[in-house]
Backbone bond lengths (Angstrom), bond angles and torsions (degrees), N, CA, C in turn:
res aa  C-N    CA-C-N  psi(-1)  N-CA   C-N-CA  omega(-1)  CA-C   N-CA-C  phi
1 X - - - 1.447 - - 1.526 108.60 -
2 X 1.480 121.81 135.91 1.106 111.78 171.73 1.379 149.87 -54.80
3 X 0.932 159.43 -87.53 1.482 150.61 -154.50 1.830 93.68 128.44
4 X 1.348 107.41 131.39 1.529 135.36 165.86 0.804 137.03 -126.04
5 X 1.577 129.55 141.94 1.445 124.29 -179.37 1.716 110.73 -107.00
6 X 1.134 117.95 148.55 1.552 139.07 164.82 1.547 122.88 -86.11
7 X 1.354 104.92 117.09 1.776 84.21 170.36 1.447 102.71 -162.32
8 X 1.278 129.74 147.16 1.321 145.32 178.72 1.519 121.99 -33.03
9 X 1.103 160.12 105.03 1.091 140.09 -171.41 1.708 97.93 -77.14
10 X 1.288 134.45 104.86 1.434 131.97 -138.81 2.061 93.77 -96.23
11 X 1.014 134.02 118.63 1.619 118.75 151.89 2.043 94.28 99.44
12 X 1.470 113.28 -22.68 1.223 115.94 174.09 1.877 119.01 -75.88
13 X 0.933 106.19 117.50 1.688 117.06 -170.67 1.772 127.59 -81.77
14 X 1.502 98.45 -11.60 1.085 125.30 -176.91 1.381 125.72 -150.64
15 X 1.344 139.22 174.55 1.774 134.31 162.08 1.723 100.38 -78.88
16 X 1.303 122.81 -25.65 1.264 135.42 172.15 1.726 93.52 -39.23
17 X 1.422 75.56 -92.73 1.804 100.91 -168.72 1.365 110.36 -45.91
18 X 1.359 127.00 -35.33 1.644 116.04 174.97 1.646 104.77 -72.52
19 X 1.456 144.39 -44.95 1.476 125.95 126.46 0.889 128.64 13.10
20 X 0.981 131.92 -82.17 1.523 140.23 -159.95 1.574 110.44 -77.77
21 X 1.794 102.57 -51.46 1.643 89.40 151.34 1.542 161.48 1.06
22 X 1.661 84.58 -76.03 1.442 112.51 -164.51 1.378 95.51 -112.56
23 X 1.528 122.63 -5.55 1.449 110.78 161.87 1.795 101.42 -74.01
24 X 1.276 107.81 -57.82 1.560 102.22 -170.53 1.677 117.12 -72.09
25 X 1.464 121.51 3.77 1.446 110.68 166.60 1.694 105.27 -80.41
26 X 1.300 106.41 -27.99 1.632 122.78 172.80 1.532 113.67 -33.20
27 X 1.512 99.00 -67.06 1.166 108.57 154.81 1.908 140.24 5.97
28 X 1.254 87.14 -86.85 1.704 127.09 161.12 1.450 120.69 -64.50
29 X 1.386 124.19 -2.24 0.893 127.62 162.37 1.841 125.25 119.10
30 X 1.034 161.05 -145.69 1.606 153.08 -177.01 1.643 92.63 -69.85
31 X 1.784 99.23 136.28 1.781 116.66 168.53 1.278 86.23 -62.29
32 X 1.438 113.63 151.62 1.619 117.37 148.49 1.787 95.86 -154.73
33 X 1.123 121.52 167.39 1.173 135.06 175.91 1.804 103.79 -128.10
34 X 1.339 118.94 178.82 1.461 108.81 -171.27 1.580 97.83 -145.33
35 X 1.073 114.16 144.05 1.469 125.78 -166.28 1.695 94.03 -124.43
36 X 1.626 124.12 -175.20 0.962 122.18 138.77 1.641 130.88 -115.40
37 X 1.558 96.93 1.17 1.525 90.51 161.43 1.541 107.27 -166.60
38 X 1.313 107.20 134.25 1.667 127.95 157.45 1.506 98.45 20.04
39 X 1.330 127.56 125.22 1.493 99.10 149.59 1.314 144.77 -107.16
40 X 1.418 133.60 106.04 1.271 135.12 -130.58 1.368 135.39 -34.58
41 X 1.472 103.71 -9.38 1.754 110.17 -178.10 1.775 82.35 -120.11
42 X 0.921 140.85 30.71 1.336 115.27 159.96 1.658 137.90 -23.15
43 X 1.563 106.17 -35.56 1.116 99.08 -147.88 1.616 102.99 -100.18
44 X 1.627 100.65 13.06 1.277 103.54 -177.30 1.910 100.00 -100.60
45 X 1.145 102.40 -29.79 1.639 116.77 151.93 1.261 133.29 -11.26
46 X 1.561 85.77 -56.72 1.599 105.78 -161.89 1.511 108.69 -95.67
47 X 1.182 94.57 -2.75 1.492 98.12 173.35 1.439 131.11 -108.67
48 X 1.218 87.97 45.33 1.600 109.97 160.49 1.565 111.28 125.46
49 X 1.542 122.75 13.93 1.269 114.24 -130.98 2.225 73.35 -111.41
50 X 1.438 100.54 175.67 1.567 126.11 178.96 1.227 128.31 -125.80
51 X 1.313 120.31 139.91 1.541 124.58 155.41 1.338 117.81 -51.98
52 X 1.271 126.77 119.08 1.668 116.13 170.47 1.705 96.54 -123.11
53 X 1.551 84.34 120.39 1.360 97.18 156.42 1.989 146.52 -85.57
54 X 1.492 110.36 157.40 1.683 100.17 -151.37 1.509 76.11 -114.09
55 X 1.109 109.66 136.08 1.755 118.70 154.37 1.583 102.53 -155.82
56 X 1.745 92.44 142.00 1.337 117.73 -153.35 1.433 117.47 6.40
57 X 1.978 100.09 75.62 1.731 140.87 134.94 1.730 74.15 83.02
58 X 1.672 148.19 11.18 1.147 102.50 160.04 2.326 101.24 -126.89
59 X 1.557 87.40 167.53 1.637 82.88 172.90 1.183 129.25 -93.70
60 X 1.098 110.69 115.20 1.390 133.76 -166.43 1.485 144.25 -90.97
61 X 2.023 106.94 -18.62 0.913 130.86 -174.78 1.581 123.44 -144.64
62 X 0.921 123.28 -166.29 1.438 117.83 152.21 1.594 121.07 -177.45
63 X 1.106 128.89 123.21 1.759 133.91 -171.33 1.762 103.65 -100.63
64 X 1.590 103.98 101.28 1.843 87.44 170.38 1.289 116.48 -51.55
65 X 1.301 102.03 145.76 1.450 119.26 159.51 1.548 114.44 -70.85
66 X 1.331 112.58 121.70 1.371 121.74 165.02 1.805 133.97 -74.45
67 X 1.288 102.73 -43.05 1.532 121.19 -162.53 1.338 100.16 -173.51
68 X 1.591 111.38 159.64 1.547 144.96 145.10 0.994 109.33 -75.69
69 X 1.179 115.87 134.94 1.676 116.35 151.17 1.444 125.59 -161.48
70 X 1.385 139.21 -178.97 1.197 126.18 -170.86 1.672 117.17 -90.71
71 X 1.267 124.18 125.13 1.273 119.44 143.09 1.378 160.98 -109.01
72 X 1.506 148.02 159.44 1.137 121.11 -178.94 1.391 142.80 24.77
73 X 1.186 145.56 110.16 1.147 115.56 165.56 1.524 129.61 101.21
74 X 1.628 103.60 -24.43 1.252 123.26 -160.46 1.522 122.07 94.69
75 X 0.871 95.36 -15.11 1.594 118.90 176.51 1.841 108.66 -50.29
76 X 1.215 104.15 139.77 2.243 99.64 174.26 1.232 89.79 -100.07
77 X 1.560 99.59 142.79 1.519 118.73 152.40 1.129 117.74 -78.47
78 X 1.244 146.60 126.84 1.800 132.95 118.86 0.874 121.13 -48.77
79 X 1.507 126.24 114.86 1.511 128.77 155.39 1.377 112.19 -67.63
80 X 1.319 108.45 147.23 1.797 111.68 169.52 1.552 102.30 -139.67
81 X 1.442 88.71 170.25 1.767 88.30 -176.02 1.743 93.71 -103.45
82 X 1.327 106.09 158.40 2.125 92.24 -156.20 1.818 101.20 -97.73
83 X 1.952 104.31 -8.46 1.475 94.03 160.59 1.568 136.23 -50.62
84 X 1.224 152.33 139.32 0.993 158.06 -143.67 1.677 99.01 -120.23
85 X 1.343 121.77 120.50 1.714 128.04 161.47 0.857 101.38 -95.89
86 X 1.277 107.98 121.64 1.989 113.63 162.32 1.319 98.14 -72.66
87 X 1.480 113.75 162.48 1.329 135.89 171.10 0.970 123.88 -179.02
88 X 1.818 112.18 147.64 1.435 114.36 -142.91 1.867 95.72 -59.54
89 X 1.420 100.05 152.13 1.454 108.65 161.96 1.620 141.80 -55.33
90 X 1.192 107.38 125.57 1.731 101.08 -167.43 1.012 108.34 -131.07
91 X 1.414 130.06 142.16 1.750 116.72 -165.04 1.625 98.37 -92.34
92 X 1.545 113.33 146.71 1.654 114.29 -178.22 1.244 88.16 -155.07
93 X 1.418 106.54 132.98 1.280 114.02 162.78 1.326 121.22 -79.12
94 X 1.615 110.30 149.98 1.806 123.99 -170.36 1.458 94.64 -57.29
95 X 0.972 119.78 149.72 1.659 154.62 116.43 1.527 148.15 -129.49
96 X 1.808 107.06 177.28 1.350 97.50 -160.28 1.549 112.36 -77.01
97 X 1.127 158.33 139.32 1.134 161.97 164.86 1.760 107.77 64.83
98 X 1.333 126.74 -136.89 1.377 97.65 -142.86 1.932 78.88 -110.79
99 X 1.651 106.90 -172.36 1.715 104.31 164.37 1.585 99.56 -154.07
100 X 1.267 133.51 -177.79 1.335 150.93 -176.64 1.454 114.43 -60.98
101 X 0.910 141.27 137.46 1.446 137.80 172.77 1.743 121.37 -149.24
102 X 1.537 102.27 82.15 0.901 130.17 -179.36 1.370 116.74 -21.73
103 X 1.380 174.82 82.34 1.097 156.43 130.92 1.778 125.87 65.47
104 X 1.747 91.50 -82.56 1.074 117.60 168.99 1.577 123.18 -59.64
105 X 1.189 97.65 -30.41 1.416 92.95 178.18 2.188 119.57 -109.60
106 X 1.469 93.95 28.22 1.384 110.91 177.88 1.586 112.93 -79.80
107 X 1.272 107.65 161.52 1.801 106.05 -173.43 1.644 86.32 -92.78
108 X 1.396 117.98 163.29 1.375 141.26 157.67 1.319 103.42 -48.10
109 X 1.505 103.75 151.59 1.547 111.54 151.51 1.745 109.24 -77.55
110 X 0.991 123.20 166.48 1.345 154.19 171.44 1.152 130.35 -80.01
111 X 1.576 119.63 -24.47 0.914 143.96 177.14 1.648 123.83 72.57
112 X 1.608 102.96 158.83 1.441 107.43 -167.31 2.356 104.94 -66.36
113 X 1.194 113.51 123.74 1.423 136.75 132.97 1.481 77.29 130.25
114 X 1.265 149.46 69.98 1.423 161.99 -173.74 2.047 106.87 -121.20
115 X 1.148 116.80 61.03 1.815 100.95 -176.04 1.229 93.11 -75.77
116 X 1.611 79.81 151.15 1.582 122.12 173.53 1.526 120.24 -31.73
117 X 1.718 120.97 -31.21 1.470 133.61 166.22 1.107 118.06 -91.95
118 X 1.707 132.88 -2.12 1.395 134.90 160.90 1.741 91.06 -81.98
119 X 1.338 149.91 -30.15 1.141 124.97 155.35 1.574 139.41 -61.22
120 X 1.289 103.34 144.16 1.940 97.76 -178.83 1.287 103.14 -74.30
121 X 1.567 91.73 158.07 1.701 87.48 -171.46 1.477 136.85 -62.05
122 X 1.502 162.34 165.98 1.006 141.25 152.75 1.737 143.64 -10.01
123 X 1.558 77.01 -63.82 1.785 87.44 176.74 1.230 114.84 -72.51
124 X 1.438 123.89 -29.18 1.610 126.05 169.95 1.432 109.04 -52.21
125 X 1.182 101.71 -49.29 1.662 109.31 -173.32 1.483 123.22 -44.06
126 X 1.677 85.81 -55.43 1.542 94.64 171.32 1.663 134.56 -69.87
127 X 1.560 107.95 -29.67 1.437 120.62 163.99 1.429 97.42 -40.99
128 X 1.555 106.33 -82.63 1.555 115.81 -167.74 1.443 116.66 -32.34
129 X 1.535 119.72 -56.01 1.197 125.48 -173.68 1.754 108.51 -73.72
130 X 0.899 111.46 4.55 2.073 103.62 -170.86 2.050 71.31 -108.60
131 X 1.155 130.12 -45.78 1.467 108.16 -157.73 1.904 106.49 -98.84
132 X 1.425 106.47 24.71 1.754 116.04 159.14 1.620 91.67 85.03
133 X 1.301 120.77 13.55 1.616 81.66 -178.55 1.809 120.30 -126.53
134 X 1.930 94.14 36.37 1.292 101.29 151.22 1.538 94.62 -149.56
């Protein structure tokens, strides 16, 4: 089973707005994000594993990971693919840069013809889920 990463959707206000984002960095050429180093299980990563993104403290999305590669600085890129998976909501608390995301303990996809406004909103999600009743 793969291996996942966690990370903030940082300055994005919505699943909308992180959308629209990473549609228009698309644009400009391969998503990548920038780390400053390798992350030590990578290679379990790469084997099939995703970015899931946190907006307001729950996860909400997820962008496969494509590749490693180098950036700037010395810095690693993550490639991602800039389509967006919905998936069911899971409450996670914020942190700084990215963390492990076990497999087993990943939210579902949502499934294919699901838009972003057939989901409830974020913060609902998370209410519901901090008081047990999703």
């Amino acid at each position: 089973m793969p291996l996942h990463l966690t990370k903030v959707a940082f300055g994005a206000t919505s699943l909308d707005h992180l959308a629209t984002r990473l549609r228009e960095r698309s644009a400009d050429g391969p998503v990548f994000l920038t780390t400053r180093y390798l992350p030590k299980r990578h290679e379990e990563i790469l084997g099939g594993g995703s970015l899931f993104w946190i907006i307001k403290h729950t996860l909400v999305a997820r962008s496969p990971i494509l590749q490693f590669g180098e950036a700037e600085g010395g810095r690693v890129a993550i490639h991602i693919d800039p389509a967006l998976v919905l998936t069911e909501g899971r409450p996670k608390r914020a942190h700084q840069g990215w963390r492990y995301l076990e497999a087993a303990d990943a939210p579902a996809d949502l499934g294919d013809g699901v838009l972003a406004g057939d989901v409830m909103p974020v913060g609902l999600i998370g209410k519901l889920a901090a008081l047990g009743l999703i």
